[in-house]
C-alpha positions in Angstrom: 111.9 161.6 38.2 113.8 158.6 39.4 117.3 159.5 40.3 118.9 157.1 37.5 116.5 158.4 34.8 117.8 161.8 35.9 121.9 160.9 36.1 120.9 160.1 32.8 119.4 163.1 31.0 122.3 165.4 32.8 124.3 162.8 30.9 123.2 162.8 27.8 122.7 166.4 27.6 126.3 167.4 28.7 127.8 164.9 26.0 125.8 166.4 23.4 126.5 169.9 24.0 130.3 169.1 24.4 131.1 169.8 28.0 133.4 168.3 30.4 132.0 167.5 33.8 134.6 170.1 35.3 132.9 172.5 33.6 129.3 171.7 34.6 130.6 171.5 38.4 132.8 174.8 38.1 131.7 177.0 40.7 128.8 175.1 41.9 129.9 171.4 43.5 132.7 169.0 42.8 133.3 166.9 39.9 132.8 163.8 42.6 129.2 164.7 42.9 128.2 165.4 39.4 130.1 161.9 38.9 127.8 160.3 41.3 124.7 161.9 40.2 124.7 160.5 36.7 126.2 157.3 37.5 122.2 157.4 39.4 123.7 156.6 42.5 122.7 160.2 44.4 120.6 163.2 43.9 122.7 166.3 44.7 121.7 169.6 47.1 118.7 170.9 45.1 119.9 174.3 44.3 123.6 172.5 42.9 121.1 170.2 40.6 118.9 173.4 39.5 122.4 175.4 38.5 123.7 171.9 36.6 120.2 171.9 35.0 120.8 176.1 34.3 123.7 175.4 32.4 123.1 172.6 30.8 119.7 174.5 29.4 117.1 173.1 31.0 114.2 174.9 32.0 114.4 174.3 35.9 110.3 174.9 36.0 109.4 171.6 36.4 111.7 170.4 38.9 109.0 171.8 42.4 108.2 168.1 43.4 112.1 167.3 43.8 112.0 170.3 46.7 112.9 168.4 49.9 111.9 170.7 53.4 114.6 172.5 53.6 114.9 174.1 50.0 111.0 174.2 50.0 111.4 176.5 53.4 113.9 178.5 51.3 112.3 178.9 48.1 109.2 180.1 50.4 111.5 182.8 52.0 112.7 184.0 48.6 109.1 184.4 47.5 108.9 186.6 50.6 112.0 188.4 49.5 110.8 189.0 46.0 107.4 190.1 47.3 109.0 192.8 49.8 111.3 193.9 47.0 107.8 194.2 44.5 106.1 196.0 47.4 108.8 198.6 47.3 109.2 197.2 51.1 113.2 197.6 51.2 113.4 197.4 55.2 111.6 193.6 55.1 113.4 192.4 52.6 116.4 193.4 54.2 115.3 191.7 57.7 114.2 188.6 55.3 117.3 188.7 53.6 119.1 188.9 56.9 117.0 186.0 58.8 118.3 184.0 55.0 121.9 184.9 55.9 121.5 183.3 59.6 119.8 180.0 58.1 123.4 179.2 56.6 126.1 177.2 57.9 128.9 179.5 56.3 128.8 181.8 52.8 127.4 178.8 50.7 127.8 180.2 46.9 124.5 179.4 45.7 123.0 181.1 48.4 125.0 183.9 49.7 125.1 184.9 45.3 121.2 185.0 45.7 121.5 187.2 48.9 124.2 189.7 47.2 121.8 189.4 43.9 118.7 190.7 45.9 120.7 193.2 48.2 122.1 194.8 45.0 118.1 195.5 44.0 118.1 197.4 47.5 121.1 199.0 46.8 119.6 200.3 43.6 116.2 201.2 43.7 115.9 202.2 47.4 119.2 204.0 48.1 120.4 204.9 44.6 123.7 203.5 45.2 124.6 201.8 41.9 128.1 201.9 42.5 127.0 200.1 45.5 125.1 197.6 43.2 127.3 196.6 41.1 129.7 195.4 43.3 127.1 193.3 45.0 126.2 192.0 41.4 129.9 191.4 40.8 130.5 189.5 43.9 127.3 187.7 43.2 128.6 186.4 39.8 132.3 185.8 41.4 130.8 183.0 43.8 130.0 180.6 41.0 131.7 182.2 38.1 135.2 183.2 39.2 137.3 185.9 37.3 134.2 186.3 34.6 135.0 188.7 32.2 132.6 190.0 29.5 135.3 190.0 27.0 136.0 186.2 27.3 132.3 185.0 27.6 132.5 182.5 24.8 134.5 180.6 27.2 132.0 180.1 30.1 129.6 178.2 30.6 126.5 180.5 32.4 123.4 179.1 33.9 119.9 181.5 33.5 120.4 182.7 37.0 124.0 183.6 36.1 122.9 185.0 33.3 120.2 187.6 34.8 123.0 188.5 37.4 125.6 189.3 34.5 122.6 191.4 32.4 121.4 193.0 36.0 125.1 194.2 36.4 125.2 195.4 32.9 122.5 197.8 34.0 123.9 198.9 36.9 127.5 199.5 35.3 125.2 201.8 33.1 123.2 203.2 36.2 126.4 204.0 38.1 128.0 206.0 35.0 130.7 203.9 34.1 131.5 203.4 30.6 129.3 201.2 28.1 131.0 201.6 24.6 132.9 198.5 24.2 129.8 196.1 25.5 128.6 193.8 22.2 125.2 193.6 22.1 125.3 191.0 19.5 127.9 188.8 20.9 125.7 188.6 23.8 122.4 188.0 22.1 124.6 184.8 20.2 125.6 183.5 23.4 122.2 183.6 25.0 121.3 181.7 21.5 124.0 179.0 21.7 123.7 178.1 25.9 119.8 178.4 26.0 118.7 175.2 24.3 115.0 175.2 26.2 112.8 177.4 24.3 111.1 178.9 27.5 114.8 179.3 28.8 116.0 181.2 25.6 112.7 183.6 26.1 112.8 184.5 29.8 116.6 185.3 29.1 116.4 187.2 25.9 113.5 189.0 27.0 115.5 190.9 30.0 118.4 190.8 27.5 116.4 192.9 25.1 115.4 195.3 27.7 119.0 195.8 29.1 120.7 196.2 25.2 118.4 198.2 24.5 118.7 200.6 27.8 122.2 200.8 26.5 121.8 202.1 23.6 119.4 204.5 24.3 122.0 205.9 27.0 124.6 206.1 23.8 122.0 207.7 21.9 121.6 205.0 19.3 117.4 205.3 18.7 118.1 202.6 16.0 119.6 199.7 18.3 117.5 200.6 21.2 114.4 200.0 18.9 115.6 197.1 17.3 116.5 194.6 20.4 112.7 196.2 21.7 110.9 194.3 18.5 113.4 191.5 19.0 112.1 191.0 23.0 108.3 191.8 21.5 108.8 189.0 19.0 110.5 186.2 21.5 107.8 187.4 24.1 104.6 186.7 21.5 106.2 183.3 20.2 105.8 181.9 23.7 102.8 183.6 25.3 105.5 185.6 27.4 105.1 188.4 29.8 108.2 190.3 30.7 108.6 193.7 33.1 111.5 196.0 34.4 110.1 195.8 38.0 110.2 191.5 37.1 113.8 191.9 36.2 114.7 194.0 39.1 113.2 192.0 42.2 114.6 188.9 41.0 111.4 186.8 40.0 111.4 184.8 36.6 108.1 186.4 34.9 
């Protein structure tokens, strides 16, 4: 896709969905950049153009041929990441992870929120340490999404990958024994709604959403919600020929 033709759609899509260019950028890159890019003059970093895409509700899928070497080398390593992690291999993904951390000319927030993202997994599942977790998740979400608060989260603007990081820390608030009353399952299910206009967006999101609303409720011993966001997942999942697992959620892949 031609970098004018691009400028365009990110364009088009922003002005229809009623959102300022200080928004899109928030977190992610300057307005300067986002000006440039639909103006089809220049094609940002490739993981700043996948989050714009994120928010903006765009599946991100088809975007592999825009991969210059360097993201391709990275995406590579976070497919070795998510492997280890799948493997139940904690120590290489914490070498890999490490080796990621060395590649980077400072904490870049894209990258160092995927690194606190994946070492929040290892926190979790191999050392039990949820508390440990969440504040990895937390800090994550903090690098892109600065002072987030679930209460206020009609008034963000989250991508899918800033989504998955605010359901993973849901989990682990729940996993670490902190207190779960006050979190609204259906405002969150209407926001997924409302910011994931793709179809296979709005599935791959609601999906873990599903499974994490209704871990909740089981844990405040309310059989009826848990059962009723597990037929919700089921029936997102069969409209689009979708295939959804904890262990998927957990090591960070998109399945």
């Amino acid at each position: 896709m031609e970098v004018e033709r691009l400028g365009r759609l990110i364009a088009r899509r922003r002005e229809q969905k009623g959102i300022s260019q200080r928004a899109l950028a928030e977190g992610i890159c300057s307005v300067t950049i986002l000006h440039r890019l639909e103006r089809g003059e220049r094609i940002p970093d490739f993981f700043v153009l996948e989050r714009m895409l994120e928010r903006l509700g765009i599946s991100t899928n088809k975007l592999e041929f825009l991969h210059d070497e360097r993201a391709h080398n990275i995406y590579y390593l976070r497919e070795r990441v998510e492997a280890f992690l799948s493997q139940k291999d904690y120590g290489e993904a914490a070498n890999a992870l490490h080796y990621y951390e060395e590649l980077l000319s400072g904490k870049d927030a894209l990258h160092w929120q995927y690194i606190c993202k994946m070492r929040s997994v290892i926190a979790g599942e191999a050392k039990g340490d949820w508390k440990k977790a969440l504040q990895l998740l937390r800090e994550a979400l903090e690098q892109t999404v600065p002072g987030f608060s679930v209460d206020r989260i009609d008034r963000y603007l989250l991508g899918e990958s800033e989504l998955v990081l605010f359901l993973m820390g849901l989990q682990a608030k729940a996993e670490a024994g902190e207190n779960i009353e006050g979190i609204d399952g259906a405002r969150i299910s209407g926001y997924i709604g409302k910011i994931c206009a793709d179809g296979e967006m709005y599935a791959n999101v609601f999906a873990k959403a599903a499974w994490v609303l209704g871990n909740l409720a089981l844990k405040k011993q309310d059989r009826q919600e848990a059962l009723s966001y597990t037929m919700q997942g089921e029936t997102v999942l069969a409209k689009t020929d979708g295939c959804f697992t904890c262990r998927s959620f957990w090591n960070g892949s998109s399945a």
